[in-house]
C-alpha positions in Angstrom: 0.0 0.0 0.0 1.6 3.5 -0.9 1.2 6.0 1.7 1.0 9.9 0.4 4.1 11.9 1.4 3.9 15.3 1.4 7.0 18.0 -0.4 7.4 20.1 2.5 9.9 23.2 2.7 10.2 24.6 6.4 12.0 28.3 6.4 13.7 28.8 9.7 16.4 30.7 10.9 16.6 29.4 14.3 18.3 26.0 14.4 16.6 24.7 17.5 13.2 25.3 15.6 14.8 23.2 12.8 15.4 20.2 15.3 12.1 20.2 17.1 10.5 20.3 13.5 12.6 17.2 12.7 12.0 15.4 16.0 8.2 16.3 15.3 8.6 14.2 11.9 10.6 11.7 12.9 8.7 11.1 16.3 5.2 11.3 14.7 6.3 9.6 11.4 5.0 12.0 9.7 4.7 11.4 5.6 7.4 14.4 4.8 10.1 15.2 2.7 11.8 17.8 4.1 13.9 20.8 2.9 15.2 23.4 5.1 16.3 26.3 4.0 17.9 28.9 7.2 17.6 32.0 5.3 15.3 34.0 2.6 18.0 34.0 0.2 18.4 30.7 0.6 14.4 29.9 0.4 14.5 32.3 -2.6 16.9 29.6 -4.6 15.0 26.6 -3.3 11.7 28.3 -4.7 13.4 28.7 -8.0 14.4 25.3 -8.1 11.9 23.0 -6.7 7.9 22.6 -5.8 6.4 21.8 -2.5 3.1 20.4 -1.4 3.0 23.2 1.7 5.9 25.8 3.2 6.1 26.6 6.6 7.5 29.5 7.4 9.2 31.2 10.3 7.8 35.5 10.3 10.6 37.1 11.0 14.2 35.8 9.2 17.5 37.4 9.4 17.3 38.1 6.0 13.6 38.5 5.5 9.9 38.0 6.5 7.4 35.7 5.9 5.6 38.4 3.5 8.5 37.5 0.8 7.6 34.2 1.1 4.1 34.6 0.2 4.8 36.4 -3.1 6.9 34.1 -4.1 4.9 30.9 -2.7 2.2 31.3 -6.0 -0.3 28.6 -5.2 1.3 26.7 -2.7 -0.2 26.9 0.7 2.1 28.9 3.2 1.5 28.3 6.8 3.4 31.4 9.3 5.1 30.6 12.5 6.5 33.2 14.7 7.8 33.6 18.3 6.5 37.3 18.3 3.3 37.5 17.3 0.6 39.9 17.5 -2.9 40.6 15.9 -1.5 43.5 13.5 0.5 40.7 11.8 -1.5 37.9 11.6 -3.6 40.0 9.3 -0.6 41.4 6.8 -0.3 37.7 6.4 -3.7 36.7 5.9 -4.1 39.4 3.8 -0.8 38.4 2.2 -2.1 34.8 1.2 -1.1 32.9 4.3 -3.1 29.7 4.8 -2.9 29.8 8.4 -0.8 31.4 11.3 0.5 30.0 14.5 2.4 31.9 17.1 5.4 29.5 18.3 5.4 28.5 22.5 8.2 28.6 24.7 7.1 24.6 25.4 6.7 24.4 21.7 3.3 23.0 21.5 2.5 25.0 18.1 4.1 22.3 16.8 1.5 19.6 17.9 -0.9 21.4 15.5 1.3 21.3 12.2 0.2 17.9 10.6 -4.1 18.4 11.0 -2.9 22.0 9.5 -0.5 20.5 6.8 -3.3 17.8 5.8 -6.2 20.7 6.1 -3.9 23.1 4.0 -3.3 20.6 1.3 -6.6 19.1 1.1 -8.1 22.7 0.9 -5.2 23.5 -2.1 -6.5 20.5 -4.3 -10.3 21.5 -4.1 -9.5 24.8 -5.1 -7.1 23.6 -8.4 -10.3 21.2 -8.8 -12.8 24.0 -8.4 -11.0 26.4 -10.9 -10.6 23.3 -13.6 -14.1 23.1 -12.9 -15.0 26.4 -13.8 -12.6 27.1 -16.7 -14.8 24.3 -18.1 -17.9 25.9 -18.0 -18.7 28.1 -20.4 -19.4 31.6 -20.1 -22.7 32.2 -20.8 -23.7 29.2 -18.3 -24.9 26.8 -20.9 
């Protein structure tokens, strides 16, 4: 039986972030295959190289902000972590395209959340690509 396994890119420039999102994977067995990228530059190249099934993505990087990431994230869903968030943010990134927003926990319990998110985020992608194949089929007087 072949399970679905998810293309997943996490953006994150703490490194102890990047190790409890691995432990999270390994522990759970999640179905990922994950890239890390540390840096926006760095997610810049991996986004003009490669597609993923979802990107997570830390707010605030050294060299860059989530924001970035949703222009250049097209139609793949974008979930936003950060250790500092507030209302006034969560918005920009709604507004920005984000699927969903989390705010990270000292005990790191956002983390517990991520694969009924992940799932939810992809499911909710392929309705909408099904939706719109739909529609461009229809023609446009309604007939």
């Amino acid at each position: 039986m072949d399970s679905v396994r998810y293309k997943i890119l996490l953006i994150e420039d703490n490194e102890l972030d990047q190790i409890e999102f691995k432990r999270l994977v390994k522990n759970n067995a999640l179905p990922y295959d994950c890239t890390i990228s540390g840096s926006m530059s760095e997610a810049r190249r991996v986004l003009g190289t490669d597609l993923f099934d979802i990107i997570i993505t830390d707010h605030s990087l050294g060299d860059g902000t989530a924001l970035e990431v949703l222009d250049l994230a097209g139609d793949t869903p974008v979930i936003v972590v950060t250790g500092a968030g507030d209302e006034e943010t969560a918005i920009k990134a709604w507004k920005g395209g984000a699927y969903d927003y989390l705010v990270k926990d000292v005990n790191q319990n956002y983390l517990k959340a991520i694969p009924l998110i992940v799932e939810n985020a992809i499911r909710h992608n392929m309705m909408e690509k099904k939706l719109q194949l739909l529609l461009s089929k229809v023609p446009p007087n309604g007939e």
